[in-house]
matplotlib code that plots the C-alpha trace (Angstrom):
import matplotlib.pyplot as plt

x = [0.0, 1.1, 2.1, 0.0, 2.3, 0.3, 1.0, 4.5, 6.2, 9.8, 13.1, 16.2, 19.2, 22.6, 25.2, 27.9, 30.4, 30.9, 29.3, 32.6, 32.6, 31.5, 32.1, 30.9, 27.8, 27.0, 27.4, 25.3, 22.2, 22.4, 22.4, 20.0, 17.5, 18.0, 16.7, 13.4, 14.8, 15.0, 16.4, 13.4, 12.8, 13.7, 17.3, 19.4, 18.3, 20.4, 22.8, 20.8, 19.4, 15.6, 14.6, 10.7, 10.0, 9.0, 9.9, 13.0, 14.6, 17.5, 19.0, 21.9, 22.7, 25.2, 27.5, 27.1, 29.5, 27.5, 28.3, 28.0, 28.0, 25.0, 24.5, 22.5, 22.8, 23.0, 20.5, 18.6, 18.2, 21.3, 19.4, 21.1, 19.7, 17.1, 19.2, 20.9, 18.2, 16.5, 19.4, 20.4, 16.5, 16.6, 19.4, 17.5, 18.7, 16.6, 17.8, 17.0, 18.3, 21.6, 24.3, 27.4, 29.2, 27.1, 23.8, 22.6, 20.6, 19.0, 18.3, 16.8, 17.0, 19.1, 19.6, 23.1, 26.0, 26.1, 29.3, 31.4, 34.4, 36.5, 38.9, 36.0, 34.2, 37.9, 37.6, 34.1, 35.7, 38.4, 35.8, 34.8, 38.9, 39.0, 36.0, 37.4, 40.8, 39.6, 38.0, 41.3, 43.1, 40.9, 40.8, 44.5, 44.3, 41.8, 44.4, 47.1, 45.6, 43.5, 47.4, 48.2, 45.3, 48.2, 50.5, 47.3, 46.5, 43.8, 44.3, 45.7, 43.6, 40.9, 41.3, 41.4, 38.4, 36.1, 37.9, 40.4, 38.8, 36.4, 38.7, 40.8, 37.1, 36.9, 40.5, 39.5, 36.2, 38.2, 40.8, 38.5, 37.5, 41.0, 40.8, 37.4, 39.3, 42.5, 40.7, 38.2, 41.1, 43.7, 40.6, 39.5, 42.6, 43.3, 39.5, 40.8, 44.2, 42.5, 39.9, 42.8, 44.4, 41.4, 40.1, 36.3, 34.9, 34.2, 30.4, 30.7, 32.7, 33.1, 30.7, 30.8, 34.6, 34.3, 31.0, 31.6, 34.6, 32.3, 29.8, 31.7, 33.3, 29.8, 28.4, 31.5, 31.9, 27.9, 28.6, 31.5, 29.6, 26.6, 29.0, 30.9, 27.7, 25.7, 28.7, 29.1, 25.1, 26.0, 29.2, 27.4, 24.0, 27.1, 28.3, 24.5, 23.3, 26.9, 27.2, 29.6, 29.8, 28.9, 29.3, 32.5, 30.9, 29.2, 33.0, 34.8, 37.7, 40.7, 41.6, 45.4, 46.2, 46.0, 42.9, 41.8, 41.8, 45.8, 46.9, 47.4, 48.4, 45.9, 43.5, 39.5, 37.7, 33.7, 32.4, 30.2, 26.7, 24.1, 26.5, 25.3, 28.1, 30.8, 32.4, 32.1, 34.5, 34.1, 36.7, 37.0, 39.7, 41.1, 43.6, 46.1, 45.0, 44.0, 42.6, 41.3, 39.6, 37.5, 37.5, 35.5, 36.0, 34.3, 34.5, 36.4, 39.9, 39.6, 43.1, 44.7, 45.4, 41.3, 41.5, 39.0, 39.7, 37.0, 37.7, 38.1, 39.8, 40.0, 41.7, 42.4, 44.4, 46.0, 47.9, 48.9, 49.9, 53.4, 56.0, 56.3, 53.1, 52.3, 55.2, 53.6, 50.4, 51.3, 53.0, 50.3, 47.7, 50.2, 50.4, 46.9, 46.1, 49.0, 46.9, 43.6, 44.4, 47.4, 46.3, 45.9, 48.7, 50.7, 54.1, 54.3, 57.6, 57.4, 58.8, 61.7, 59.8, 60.0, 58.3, 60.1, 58.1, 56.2, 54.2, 53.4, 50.8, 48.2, 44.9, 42.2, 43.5, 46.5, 47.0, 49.7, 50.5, 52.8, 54.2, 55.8, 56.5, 53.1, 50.5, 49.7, 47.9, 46.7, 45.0, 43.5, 42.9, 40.9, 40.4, 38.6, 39.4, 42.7, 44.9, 47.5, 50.6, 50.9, 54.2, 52.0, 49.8, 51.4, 54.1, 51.5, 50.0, 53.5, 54.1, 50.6, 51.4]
y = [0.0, 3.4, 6.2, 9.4, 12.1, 14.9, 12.0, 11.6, 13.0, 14.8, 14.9, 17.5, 16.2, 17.7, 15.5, 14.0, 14.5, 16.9, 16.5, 15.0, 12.3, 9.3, 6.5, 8.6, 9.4, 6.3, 4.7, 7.2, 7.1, 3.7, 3.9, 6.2, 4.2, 1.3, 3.4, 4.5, 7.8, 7.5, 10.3, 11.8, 14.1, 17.1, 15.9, 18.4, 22.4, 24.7, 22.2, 19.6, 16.7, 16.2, 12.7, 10.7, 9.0, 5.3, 1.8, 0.1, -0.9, -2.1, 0.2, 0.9, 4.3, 5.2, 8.2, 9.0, 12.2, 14.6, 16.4, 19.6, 21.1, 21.7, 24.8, 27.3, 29.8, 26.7, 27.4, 23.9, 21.8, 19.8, 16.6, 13.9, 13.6, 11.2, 8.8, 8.4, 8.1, 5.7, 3.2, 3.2, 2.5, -0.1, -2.0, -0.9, 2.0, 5.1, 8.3, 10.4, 13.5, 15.6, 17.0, 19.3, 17.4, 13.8, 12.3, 9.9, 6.7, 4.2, 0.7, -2.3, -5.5, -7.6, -4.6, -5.2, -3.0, 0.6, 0.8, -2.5, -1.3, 0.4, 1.8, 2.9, 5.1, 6.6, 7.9, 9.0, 11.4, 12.7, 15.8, 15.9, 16.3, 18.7, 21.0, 20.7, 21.8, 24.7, 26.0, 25.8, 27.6, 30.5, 30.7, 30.9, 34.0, 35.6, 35.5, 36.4, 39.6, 40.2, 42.0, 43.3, 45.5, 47.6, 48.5, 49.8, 51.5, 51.6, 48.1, 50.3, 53.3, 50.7, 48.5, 51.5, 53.5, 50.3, 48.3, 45.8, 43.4, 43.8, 42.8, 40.2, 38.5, 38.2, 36.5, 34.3, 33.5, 32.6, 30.6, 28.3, 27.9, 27.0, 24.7, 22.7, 23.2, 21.3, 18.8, 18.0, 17.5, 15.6, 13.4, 12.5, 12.2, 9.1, 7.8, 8.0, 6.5, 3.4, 2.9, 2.9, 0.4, -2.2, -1.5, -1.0, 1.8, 1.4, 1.2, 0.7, 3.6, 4.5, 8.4, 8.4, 9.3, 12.7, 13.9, 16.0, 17.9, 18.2, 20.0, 22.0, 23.2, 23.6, 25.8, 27.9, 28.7, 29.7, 31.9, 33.3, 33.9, 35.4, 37.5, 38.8, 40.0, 41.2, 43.5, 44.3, 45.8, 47.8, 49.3, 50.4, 51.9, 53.6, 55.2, 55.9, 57.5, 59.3, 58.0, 59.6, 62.8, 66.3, 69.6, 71.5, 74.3, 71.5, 69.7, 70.9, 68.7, 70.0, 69.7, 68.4, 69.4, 73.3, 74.7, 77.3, 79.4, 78.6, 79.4, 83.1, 84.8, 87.7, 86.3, 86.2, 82.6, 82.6, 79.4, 78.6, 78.5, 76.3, 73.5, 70.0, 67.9, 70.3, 71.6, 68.2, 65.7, 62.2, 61.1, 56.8, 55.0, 51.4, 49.0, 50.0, 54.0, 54.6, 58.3, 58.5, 61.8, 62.8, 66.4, 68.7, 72.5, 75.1, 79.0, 82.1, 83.9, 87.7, 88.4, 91.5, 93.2, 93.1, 90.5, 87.5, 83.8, 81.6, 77.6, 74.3, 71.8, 68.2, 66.5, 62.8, 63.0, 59.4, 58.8, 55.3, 52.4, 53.0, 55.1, 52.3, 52.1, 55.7, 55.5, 52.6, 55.0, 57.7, 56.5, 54.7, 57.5, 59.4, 56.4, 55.9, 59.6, 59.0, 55.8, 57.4, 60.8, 59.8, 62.0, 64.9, 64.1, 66.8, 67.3, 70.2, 72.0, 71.6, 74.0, 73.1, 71.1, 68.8, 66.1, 63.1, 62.4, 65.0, 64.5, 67.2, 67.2, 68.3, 66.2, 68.0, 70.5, 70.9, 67.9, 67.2, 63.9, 64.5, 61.9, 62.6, 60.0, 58.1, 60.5, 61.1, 63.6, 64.3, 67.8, 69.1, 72.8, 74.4, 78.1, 81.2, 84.7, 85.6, 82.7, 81.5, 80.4, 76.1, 76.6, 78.6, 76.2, 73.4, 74.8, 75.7, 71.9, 70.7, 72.6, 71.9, 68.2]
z = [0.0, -1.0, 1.6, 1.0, 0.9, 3.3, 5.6, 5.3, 8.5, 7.8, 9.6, 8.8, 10.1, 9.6, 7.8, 9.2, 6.8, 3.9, 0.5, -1.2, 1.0, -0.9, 1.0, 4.4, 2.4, 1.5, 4.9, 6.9, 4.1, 4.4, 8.2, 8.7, 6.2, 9.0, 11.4, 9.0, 7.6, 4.3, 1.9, 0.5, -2.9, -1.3, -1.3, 0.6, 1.5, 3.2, 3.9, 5.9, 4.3, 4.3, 5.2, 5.3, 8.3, 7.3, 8.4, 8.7, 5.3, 4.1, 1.6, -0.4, -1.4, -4.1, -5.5, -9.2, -10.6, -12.0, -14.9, -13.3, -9.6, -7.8, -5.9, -4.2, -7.6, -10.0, -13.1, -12.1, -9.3, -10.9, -11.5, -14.1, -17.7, -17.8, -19.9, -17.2, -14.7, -16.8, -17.5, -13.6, -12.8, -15.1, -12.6, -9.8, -8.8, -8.4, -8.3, -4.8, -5.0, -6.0, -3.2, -4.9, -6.9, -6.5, -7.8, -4.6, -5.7, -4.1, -4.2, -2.2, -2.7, -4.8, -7.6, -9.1, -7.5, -9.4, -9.9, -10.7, -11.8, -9.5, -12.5, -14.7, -11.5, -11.1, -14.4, -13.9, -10.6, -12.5, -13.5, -10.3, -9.2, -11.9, -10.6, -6.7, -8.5, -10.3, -7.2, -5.4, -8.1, -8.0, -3.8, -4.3, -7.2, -4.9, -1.7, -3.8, -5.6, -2.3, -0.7, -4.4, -3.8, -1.5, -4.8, -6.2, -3.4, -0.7, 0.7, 4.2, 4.5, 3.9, 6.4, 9.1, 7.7, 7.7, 10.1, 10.5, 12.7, 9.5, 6.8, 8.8, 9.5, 5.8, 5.6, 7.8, 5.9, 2.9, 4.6, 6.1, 2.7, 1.2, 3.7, 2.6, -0.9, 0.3, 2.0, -0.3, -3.2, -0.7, -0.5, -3.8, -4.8, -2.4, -3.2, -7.2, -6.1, -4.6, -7.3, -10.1, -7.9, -8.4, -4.6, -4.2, -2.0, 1.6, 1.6, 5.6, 6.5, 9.8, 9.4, 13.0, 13.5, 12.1, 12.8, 15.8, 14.0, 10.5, 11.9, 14.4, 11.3, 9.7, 12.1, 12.9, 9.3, 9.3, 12.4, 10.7, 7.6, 9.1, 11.2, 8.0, 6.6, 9.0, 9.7, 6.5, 6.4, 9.7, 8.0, 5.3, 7.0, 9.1, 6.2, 4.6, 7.5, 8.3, 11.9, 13.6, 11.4, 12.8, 12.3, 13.2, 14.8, 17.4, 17.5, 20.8, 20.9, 19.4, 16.2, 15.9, 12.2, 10.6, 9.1, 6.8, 9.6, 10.2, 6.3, 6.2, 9.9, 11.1, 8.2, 9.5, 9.1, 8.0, 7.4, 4.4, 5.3, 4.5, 2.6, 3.3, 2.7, 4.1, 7.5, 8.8, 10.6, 11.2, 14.2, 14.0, 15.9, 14.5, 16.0, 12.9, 13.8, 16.9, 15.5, 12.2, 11.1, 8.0, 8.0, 5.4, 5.5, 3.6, 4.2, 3.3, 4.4, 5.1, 4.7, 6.3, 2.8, 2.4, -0.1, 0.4, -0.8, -0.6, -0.7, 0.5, 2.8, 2.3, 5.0, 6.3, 9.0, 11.0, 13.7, 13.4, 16.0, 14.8, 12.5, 9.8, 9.7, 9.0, 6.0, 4.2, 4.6, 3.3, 0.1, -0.4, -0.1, -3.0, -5.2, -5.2, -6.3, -9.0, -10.1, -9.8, -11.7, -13.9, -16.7, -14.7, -12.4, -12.1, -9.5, -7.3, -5.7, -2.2, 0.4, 3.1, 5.4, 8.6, 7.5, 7.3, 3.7, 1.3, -1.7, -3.4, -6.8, -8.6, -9.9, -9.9, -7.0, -5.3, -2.9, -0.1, 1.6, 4.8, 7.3, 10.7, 13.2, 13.4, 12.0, 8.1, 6.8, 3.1, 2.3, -0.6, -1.3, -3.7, -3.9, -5.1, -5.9, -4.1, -3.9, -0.9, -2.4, -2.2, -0.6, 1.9, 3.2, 2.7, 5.3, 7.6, 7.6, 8.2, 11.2, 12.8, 12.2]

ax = plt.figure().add_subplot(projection="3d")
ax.plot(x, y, z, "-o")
ax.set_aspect("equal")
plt.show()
């Protein structure tokens, strides 16, 4: 008599070892089928398998390689082509359901053993081997052009403005996943090894050794992951809703760099009213920079002679954990202008100055990139009317740095 399906009951369980796994697959379907959980339709969702609660049975499950992965973004749900459904069913075997690189089938009874020779399936994983490869060679790309990002420029200041602890969460995210790569090669490599020598698989394997470790794995990486992201959405509503940033005439700390209000002596300051976006500063601390400051000036210079220049200041200031630090920081800040605005690049002549390095160009405005000790600084200055001579300001930043 047939089960109706609305009275099928359902259990998730969470594997016990990963989906290239073969022989661990096998045994723990099998298993599990003994106990009246049998692998139903639904296959695998969200990485738990989905099994129908029935009676005890005897069943043998088996690996297939599929021609193609299965995934989460796959265009199908990965199922074999029904050639080769319907040859297998014709042995006995009925396909169940498809998990990464695997189609599972089933059989009971006295159906004939899927796979009979051990040289022939070793053929059949070779595209397997040579999927689980390709996905090591491009983990490996990523974590080698992941530090190259630092000649281009950015990697640094990056890592401080949205955090460290941020970025060193992702390295860890894709390390753990080198390491499913690694392991998941090293081991079909030895399963090919063996089935080229003429051994079968173990369809008893011991699933039980390893489970604790799998899934401890499993979830940590989920944590991880859901970690990563979820911090990733609260970094960038931060930077959406600007929290952090105020207004410099509610700012009452001080201010450890020169301003507008510093470039010419006995000049009078008047900030521009009613702009949105300027006389701001954003003030963030990082393990690499313990202060980090945004800082967006907009106003006008009444100099003593009567003249008025009207302008702006750009400034990112750092004071880093350490002197080296704050070198590698601020040639990297002047390279990436160079890379970002090589067209326009343009060198400056700098001034006798104190800092122990200067960069001095202009991109779109004039632009200065000083280092002393631990702290950076990069200002850009555009201006209006009367102008202050580069040599000027750029003087005056170096001596309030």
């Amino acid at each position: 008599m047939r089960t109706d399906p609305d009275q099928i009951r359902h259990a998730w369980r969470f594997p016990p070892c990963p989906a290239y796994d073969v022989e661990g697959t096998e045994s723990w379907l099998s298993d599990m089928a003994a106990q009246g959980l049998v692998l139903g339709k639904d296959g695998f969702f969200a990485g738990f398998a989905i099994f129908e609660r029935r009676e005890s049975a005897a069943m043998r499950y088996r690996l297939s390689a599929a021609s193609k992965s299965a995934g989460l973004f796959s265009p199908d749900d990965g199922a074999p082509d029904e050639q080769e459904v319907a040859l297998n069913q014709a042995y006995g075997w009925a396909y169940v359901a498809t998990r990464g690189d695997f189609h599972i089938y089933a059989a009971s009874g006295d159906a004939v053993e899927l796979h009979t020779d051990p040289v022939v399936q070793a053929m059949a994983l070779k595209c397997v081997e040579k999927r689980m490869r390709g996905g090591l060679i491009w983990l490996i790309l990523w974590l080698a052009i992941y530090p190259l990002c630092c000649v281009w420029g950015g990697f640094l200041q990056g890592m401080i403005e949205t955090g460290t602890w941020f970025y060193l969460l992702g390295a860890l995210l894709v390390l753990s996943a080198l390491g499913t790569e690694i392991a998941q090669l090293r081991y079909m490599n030895g399963l090919r090894r063996r089935l080229r020598d003429g051994q079968q698989p173990n369809h008893q394997k011991d699933w039980r050794a390893a489970r604790g470790r799998f899934q401890a794995e499993g979830i940590g990486f989920v944590l991880l992951a859901l970690v990563w992201f979820g911090a990733r959405i609260h970094l960038w509503n931060d930077a959406v809703m600007e929290v952090g940033r105020v207004d410099l005439a509610q700012y009452d700390q001080p201010i450890p760099f020169a301003t507008m209000a510093d470039f010419a002596p006995g000049s009078v300051y008047t900030a521009e009213k009613g702009m949105t976006y300027s006389n701001k500063i954003w003030v963030k601390s990082d393990i690499l920079a313990p202060v980090a400051i945004e800082f967006d000036q907009a106003g006008s210079l009444r100099l003593p002679d009567g003249q008025t220049v009207s302008g702006g200041l750009d400034v990112r200031y750092y004071q880093t954990a350490s002197p080296w630090l704050a070198k590698v920081l601020a040639q990297e800040l002047a390279r990436r202008d160079w890379h970002s605005n090589q067209k326009r690049y343009q060198p400056l002549d700098l001034p006798q100055l104190t800092a122990q390095q200067a960069y001095g160009y202009a991109a779109l405005f004039p632009t200065v990139v000083l280092q002393k000790g631990d702290r950076v600084l990069r200002a850009t200055f555009y201006q209006t009317g009367a102008q202050i001579p580069y040599a000027q300001w750029v003087q005056a930043l170096d001596a309030g740095l």
